[in-house]
Structures are given as C-alpha cells and as structure tokens.
C-alpha positions as CSV (number, residue, x, y, z in Angstrom):
1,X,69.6,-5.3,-22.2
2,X,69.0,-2.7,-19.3
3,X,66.8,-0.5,-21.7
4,X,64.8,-4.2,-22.1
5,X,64.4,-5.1,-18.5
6,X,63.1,-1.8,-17.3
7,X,60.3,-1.6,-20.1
8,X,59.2,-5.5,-19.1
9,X,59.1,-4.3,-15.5
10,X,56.9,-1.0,-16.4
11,X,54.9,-3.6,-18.8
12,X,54.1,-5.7,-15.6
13,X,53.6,-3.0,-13.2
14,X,51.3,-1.3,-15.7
15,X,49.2,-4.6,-16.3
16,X,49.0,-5.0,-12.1
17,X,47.6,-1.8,-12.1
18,X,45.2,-2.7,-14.6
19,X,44.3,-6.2,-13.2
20,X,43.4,-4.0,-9.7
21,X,41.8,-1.6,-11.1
22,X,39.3,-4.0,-12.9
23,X,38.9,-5.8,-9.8
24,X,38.0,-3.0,-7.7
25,X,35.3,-1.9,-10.0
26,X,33.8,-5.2,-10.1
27,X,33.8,-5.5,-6.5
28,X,32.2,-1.9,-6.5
29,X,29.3,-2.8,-8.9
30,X,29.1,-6.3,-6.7
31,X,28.3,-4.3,-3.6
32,X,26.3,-1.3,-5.7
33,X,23.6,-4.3,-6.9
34,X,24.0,-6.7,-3.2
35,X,23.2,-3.0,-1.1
36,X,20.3,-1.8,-2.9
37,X,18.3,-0.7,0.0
38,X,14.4,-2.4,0.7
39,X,11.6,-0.1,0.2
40,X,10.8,1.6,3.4
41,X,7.7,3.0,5.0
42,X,5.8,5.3,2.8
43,X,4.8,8.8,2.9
44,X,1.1,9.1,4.2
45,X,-1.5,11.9,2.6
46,X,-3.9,13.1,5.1
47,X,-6.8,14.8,4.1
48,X,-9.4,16.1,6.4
49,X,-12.9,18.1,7.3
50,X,-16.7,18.1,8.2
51,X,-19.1,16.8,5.6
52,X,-21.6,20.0,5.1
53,X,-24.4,17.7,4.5
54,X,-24.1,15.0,7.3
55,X,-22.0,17.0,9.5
56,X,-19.6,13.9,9.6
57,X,-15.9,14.4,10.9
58,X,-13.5,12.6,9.2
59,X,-10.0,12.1,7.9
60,X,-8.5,9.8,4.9
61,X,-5.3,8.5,5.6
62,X,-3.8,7.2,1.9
63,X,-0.5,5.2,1.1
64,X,0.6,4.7,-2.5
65,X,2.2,1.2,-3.4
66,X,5.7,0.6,-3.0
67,X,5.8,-1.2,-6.4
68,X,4.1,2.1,-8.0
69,X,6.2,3.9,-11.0
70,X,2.9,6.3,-11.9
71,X,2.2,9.4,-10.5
72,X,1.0,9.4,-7.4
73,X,-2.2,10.9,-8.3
74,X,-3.2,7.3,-10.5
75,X,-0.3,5.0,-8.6
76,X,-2.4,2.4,-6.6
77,X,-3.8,3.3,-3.4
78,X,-4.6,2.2,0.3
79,X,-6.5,4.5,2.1
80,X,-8.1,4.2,6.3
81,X,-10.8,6.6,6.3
82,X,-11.8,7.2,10.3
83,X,-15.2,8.5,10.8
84,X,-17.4,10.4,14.0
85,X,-21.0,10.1,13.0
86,X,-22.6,11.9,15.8
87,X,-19.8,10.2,18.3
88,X,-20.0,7.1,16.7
89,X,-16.7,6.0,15.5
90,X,-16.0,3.6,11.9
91,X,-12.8,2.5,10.1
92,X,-13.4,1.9,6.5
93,X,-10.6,0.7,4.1
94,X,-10.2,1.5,0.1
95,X,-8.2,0.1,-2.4
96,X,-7.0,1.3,-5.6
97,X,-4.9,-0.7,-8.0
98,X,-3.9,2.2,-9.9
99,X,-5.6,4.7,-12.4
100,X,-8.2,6.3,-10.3
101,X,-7.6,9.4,-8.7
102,X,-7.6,10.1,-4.9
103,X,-11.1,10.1,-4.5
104,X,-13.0,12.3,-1.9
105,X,-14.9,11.8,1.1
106,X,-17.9,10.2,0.1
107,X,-20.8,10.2,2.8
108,X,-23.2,7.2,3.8
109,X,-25.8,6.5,2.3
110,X,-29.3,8.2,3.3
111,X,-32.3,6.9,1.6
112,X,-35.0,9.3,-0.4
113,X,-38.0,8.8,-2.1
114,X,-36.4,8.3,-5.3
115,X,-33.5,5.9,-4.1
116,X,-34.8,4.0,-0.8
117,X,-32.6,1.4,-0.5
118,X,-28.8,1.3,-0.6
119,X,-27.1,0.6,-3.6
120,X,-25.9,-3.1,-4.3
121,X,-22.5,-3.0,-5.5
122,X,-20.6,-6.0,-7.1
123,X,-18.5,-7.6,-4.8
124,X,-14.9,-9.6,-5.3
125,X,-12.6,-11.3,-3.1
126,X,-9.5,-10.4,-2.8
127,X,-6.6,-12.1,-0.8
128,X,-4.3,-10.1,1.7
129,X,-1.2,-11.3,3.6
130,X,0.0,-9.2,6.1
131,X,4.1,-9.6,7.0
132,X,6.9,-8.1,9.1
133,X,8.9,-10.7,11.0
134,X,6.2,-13.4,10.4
135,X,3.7,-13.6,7.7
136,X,0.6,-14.7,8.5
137,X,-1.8,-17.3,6.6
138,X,-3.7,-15.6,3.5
139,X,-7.2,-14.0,4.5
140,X,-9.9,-13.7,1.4
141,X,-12.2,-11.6,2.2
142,X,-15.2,-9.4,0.1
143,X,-14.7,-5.9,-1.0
144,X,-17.2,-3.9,-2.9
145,X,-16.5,-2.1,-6.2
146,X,-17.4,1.5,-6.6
147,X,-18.2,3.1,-9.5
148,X,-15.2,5.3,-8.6
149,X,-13.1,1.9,-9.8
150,X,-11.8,2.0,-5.7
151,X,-12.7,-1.5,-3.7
152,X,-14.0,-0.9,-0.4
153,X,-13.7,-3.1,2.3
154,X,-17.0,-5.0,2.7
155,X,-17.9,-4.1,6.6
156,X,-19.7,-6.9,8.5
157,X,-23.5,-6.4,7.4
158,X,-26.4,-8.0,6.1
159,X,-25.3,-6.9,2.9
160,X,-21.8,-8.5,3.3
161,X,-20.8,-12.2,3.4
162,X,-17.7,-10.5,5.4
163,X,-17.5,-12.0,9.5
164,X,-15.9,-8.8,10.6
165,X,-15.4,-5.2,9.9
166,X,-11.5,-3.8,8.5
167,X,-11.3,-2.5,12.3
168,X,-10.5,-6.3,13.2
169,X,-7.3,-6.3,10.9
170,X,-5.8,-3.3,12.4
171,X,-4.2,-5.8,15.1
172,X,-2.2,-7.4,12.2
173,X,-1.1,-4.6,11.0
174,X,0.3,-3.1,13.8
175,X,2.0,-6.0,14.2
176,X,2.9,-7.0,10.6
177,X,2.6,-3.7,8.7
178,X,3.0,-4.7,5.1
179,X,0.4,-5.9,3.3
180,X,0.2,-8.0,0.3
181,X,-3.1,-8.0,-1.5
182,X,-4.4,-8.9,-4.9
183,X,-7.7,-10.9,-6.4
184,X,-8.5,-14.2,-5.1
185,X,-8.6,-15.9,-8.7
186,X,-6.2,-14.4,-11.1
187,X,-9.7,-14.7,-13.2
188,X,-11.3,-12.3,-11.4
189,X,-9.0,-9.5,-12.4
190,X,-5.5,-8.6,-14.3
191,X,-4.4,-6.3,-11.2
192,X,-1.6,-7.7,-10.2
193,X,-0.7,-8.1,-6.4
194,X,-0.2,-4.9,-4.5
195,X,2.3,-4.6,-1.6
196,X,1.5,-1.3,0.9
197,X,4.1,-0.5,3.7
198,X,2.2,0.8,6.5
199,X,4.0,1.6,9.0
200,X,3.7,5.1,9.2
201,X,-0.3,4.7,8.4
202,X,-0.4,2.7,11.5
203,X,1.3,5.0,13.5
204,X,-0.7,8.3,11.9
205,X,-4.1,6.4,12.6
206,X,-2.9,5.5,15.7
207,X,-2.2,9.2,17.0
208,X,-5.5,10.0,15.5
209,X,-8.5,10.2,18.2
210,X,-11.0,9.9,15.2
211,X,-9.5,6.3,14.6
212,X,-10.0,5.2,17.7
213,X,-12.9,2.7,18.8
C-alpha cells in the first residue's frame, strides 16, 4: 500500500508539473504575439550633387514603405528632393508604389527647338492621410506619372489643378509624420495603400539648408 501511495503522489506531482509547464508556454506565446513591436521610423537614403548641365544643387531624401517585403531597390518609395536653382529653393515629392528603381536626379525642363513646350504628363489623384497622435481629414490631391512609373507631386501651376505646392504639407508632417497614401478610386489603380514613417525624413530635411524656403 506504501509502494501505491508514493507512485499516485509522483503521478500528481508529475502531472502539476506538466499542467505549469503548459501554462507558462502559453502565457509566453500570449505575450510573444500581444508585444510585437510597431514599425518604427525608417532608414533614410540620401543621395546628393550638382547637375553638370543646369548646375542645380540638390539632394533626394528617400524612405522605403514600412509594409515593404521587396528589396529595397524595387520596395515602394517616398522621396523629398530639395533643390537651389541659382538660390532659388523647391521641395518636390515622388512616389513609388514598388518596382521601379531609385531613380536619379532628373533636371527641369528647358525647352529646344525640337521640344518647346513641357511635356504633359497624365495626372491621377491620389489620397493621403497624414497621422501621429491625431489623424487628419483625407487630402486628394494630383500627382503626375513619369515615364519612370514614379508619381510626382503636381506643384501649384498652370499646368496643375493642385492649390498648393508639396512645401505646404511639410507642416503636417512634422507634426503627424506618417503618411498613408493610395489612389483616390480603387479604379484608378491596383496599388494598394502605402504607409511611410517619416520621422527621420523630417528631421534629415529639416537639418538640411537646401530644404529650407
């Protein structure tokens, strides 16, 4: 009867063990899954110099997606380019939703005799939201397609149905630093919606004389 008792209390210290063991490894996975941490600021590219032909000082600032699982050279893309033309600062934006390499500096246009006017590219609208610890009312606004496959921001012109330049939106996102952006009708493209941190953009442009006003 002794032999009996001892083996029905190893039984229930051995099944205790068990029982706690289990539950620790579910509360484990529990917090693994609850603690997965939010994406945080990305890393910026910077790339830099003097356009030979214009003599145009600039730097591209560039910050893949967040949501991005390509490599970075095709992942999609927002980029601030900062001009000086001749002391004359411009902020331009580019988007990229994915597949199209980091494109280069590409100077303004300068009409010729065989191409006097500017180039007329298709425009779309696409919606952004920018968010941090409010999230502001969707703006649509028009951005024109390049045959690179980049959208450029559509700077106020008569060319432009735009009301301001990207320069305006740079008050958002200091303040609200991600931005959500995608087409306007989910007819106009199968892109789906985009979400940039940045943060550490801002604060590169931001230590950058040539993107200042």
């Amino acid at each position: 009867m002794a032999h009996v008792r001892v083996c029905s209390k190893r039984v229930l210290v051995a099944t205790v063990l068990l029982v706690c063991t289990a539950s620790q490894a579910q509360t484990a996975a529990t917090l693994t899954v609850s603690a997965a941490p939010t994406p945080l600021a990305q890393a910026v590219s910077r790339d830099e110099g003097t356009d030979a032909i214009t003599g145009i000082n600039y730097v591209r600032l560039s910050v893949s997606s967040a949501a991005s699982g390509t490599e970075p050279d095709l992942a999609s893309r927002f980029t601030l380019e900062c001009r000086d033309a001749k002391g004359k600062h411009d902020l331009i934006w580019f988007l990229s939703f994915g597949v199209v390499p980091v494109q280069p500096f590409m100077p303004p246009f300068k009409s010729s005799r065989s191409e006097p006017f500017p180039p007329n590219y298709f425009q779309v609208k696409l919606k952004m939201d920018f968010e941090g610890y409010m999230r502001t009312k969707p703006f649509t606004r028009a951005w024109e397609e390049l045959p690179s496959g980049e959208f450029r921001f559509c700077n106020a012109s008569m060319n432009c149905p735009n009301m301001e330049t990207a320069r305006n939106f740079m008050s958002y996102l200091n303040a609200l630093p991600t931005l959500r952006i995608s087409y306007a009708k989910s007819s106009d493209g199968k892109a789906p919606e985009q979400v940039f941190q940045l943060r550490s953009l801002v604060d590169e442009a931001n230590k950058t004389p040539l993107c200042t006003p």
